[in-house]
C-alpha positions in Angstrom: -62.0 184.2 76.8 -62.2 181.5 79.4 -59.5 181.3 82.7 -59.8 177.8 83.6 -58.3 177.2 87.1 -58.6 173.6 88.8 -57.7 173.2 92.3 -55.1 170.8 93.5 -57.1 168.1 94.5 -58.8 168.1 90.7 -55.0 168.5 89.8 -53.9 165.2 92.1 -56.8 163.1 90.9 -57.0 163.4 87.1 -53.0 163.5 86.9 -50.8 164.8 83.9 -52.3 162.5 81.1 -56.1 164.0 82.5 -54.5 167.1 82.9 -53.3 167.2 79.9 -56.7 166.3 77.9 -58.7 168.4 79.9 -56.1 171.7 78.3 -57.1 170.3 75.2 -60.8 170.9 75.7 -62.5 174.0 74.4 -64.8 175.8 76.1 -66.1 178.2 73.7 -69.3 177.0 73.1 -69.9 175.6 76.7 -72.3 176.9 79.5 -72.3 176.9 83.8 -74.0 173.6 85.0 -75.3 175.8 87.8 -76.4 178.8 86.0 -76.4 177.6 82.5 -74.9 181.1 81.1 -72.0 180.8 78.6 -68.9 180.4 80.2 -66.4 183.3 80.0 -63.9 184.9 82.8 -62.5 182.2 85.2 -64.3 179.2 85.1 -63.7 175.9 87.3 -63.4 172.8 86.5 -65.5 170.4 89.6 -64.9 166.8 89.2 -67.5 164.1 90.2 -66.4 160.4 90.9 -67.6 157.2 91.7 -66.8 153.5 91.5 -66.6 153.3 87.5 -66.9 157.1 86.5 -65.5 160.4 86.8 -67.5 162.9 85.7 -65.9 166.6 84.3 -68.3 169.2 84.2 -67.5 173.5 84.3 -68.7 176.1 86.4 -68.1 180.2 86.8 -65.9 181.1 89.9 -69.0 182.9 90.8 -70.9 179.7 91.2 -68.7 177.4 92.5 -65.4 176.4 93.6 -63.0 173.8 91.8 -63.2 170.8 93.7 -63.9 166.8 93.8 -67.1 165.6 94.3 -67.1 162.3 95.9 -70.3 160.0 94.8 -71.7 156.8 95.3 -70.4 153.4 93.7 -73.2 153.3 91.3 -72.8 156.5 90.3 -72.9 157.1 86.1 -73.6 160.2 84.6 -77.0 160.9 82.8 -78.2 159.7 79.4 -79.4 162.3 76.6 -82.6 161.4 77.3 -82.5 162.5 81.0 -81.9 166.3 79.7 -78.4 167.5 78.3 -79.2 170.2 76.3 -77.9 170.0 72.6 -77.6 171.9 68.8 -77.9 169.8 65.8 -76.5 171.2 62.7 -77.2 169.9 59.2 -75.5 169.8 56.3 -74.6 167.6 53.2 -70.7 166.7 53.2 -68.8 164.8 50.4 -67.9 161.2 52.0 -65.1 160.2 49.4 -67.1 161.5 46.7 -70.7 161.0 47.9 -72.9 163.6 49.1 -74.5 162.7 52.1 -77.1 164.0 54.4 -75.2 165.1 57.8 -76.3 165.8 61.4 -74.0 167.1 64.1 -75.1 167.2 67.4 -72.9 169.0 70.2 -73.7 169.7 74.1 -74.5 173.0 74.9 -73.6 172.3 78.4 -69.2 170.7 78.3 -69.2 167.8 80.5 -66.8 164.9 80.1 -66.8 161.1 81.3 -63.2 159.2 82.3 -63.2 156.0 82.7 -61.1 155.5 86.0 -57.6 153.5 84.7 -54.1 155.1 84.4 -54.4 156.8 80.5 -57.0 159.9 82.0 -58.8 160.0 78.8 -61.3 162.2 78.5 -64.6 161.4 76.6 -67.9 163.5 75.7 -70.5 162.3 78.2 -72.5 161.9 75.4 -70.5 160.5 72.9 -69.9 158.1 75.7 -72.9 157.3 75.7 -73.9 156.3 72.1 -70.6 154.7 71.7 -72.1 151.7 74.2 -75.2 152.1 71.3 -74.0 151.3 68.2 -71.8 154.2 67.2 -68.2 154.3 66.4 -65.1 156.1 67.3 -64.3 158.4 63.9 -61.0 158.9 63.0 -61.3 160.8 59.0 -64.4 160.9 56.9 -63.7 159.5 53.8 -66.9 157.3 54.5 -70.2 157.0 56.3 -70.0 155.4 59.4 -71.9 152.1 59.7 -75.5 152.1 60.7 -76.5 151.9 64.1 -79.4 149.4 64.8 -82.8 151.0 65.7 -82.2 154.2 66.5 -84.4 156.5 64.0 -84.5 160.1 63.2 -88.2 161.6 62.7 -88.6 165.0 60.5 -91.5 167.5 61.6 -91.5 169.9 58.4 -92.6 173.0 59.3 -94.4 172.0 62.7 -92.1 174.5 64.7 -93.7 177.9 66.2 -92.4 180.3 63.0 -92.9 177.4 60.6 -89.5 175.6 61.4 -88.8 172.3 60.5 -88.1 169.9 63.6 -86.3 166.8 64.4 -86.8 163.9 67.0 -83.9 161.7 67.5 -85.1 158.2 69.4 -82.6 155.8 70.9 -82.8 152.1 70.9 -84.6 152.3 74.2 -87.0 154.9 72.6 -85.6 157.5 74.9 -84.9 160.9 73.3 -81.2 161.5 72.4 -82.7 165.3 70.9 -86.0 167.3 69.9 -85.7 170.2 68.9 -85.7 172.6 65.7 -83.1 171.8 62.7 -82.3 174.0 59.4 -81.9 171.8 56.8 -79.9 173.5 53.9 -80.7 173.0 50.4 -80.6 168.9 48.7 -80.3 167.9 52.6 -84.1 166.6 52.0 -83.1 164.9 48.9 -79.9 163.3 49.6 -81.4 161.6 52.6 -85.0 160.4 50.5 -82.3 158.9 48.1 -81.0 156.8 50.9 -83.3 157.1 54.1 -80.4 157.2 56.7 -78.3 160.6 57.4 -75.2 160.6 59.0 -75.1 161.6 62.8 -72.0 163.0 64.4 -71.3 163.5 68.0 -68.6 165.1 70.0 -66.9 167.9 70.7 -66.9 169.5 67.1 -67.0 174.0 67.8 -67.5 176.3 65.8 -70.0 175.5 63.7 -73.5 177.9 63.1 -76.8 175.6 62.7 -78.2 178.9 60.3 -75.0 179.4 58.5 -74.7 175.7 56.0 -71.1 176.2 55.1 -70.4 172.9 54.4 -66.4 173.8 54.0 -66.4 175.0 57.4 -68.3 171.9 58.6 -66.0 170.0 57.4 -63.0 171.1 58.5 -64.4 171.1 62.8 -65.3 167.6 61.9 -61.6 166.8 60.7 -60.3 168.3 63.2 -62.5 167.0 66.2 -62.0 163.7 64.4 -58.6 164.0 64.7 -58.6 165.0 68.1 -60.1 161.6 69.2 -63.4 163.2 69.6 -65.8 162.3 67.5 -68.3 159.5 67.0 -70.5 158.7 64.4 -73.1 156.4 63.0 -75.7 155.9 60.0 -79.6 156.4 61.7 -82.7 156.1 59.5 -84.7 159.0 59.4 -88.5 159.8 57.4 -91.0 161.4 57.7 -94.2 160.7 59.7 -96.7 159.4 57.1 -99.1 162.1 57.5 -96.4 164.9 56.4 -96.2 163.5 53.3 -99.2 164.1 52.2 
């Protein structure tokens, strides 16, 4: 159970539309930017800003106070690439009656961008960010977003420590948007050979379990996150590296 307090100055500078999106948020799955712990008990919210940005992350009372953090006009917040710690799930969802290959990815870490104009809207610092790549704003999923150009998801079967399967996720820029270990369920391999793309979602989704592939469950987060405003999504190519399929 989370306490969130925000002090009045976070209070005076969001105002009561970014007050308002920031109750919406949920915190369940989020950890300390300072001691990167899950957050539970009272947890405050510290708000960076800049010319363009401001920039919502969440800390324990026990590592920080709730409070603004003025920063410099070219202040932005960082990229994927530059380190924000992520879980992809997998899973095959009907897309108005297709079965398609699906990958969620959600920040460990809850940190949120708003673009500095009167609305206060709140937006996943990384779904922020791959919106200015290619991906779009998802609002229901009857059907598989477009593709977005270049960026390319590589499967490492079995290369993990235990034998896991892996998965690096390049940007246009070649950057990493996430690396790391993935559970594919069952037909996930096949669906995406039949069409070499998968489905990538980001934003705030919750609740879902990378080891459990419940695709009903799956579903419903992403409905609900997409109805929320808070989801993106795009088509990426993914493969194999030619010497896996041997």
């Amino acid at each position: 159970m989370v306490d969130l307090h925000m002090s009045p100055e976070v209070r005076a500078l969001l105002g009561p539309e970014g007050l308002a999106r920031a109750a919406e948020v949920s915190l369940t799955s989020g950890q300390c930017v300072v001691c990167e712990r899950p957050l539970t008990g009272t947890v405050n919210m510290v708000v960076r800003t800049g010319g363009t940005f401001t920039h919502v992350v969440y800390v324990h009372d026990r590592c920080g106070p709730s409070q603004v953090i003025q920063m410099g006009d070219d202040f932005a917040p960082a990229a994927p690439a530059d380190g924000y710690a992520m879980t992809m799930t997998a899973t095959v969802l009907d897309h108005g009656g297709a079965d398609l290959p699906v990958l969620v990815a959600e920040t460990v870490g809850k940190a949120y961008v708003v673009t500095d104009n009167p609305t206060g809207e709140l937006t996943n610092v990384v779904a922020s960010h791959v919106l200015a790549q290619g991906f779009q704003l998802v609002t229901r999923l009857r059907q598989a977003p477009p593709q977005a150009a270049e960026w390319v998801g590589v499967l490492l079967l079995g290369h993990g420590p235990a034998g896991e399967d892996g998965l690096l996720v390049l940007d246009p820029d070649g950057g990493q948007f996430f690396t790391g270990t993935v559970d594919l369920p069952d037909g996930w391999l096949t669906q995406a050979a039949r069409y070499g793309w998968a489905v990538l979602y980001v934003g705030n989704v919750g609740g879902l379990d990378p080891q459990a592939h419940d695709a009903k469950a799956a579903t419903r987060a992403l409905r609900t996150a997409a109805q929320a405003g808070q989801l993106v999504g795009a088509r990426i190519a993914v493969g194999t590296p030619a010497a896996a399929q041997r």
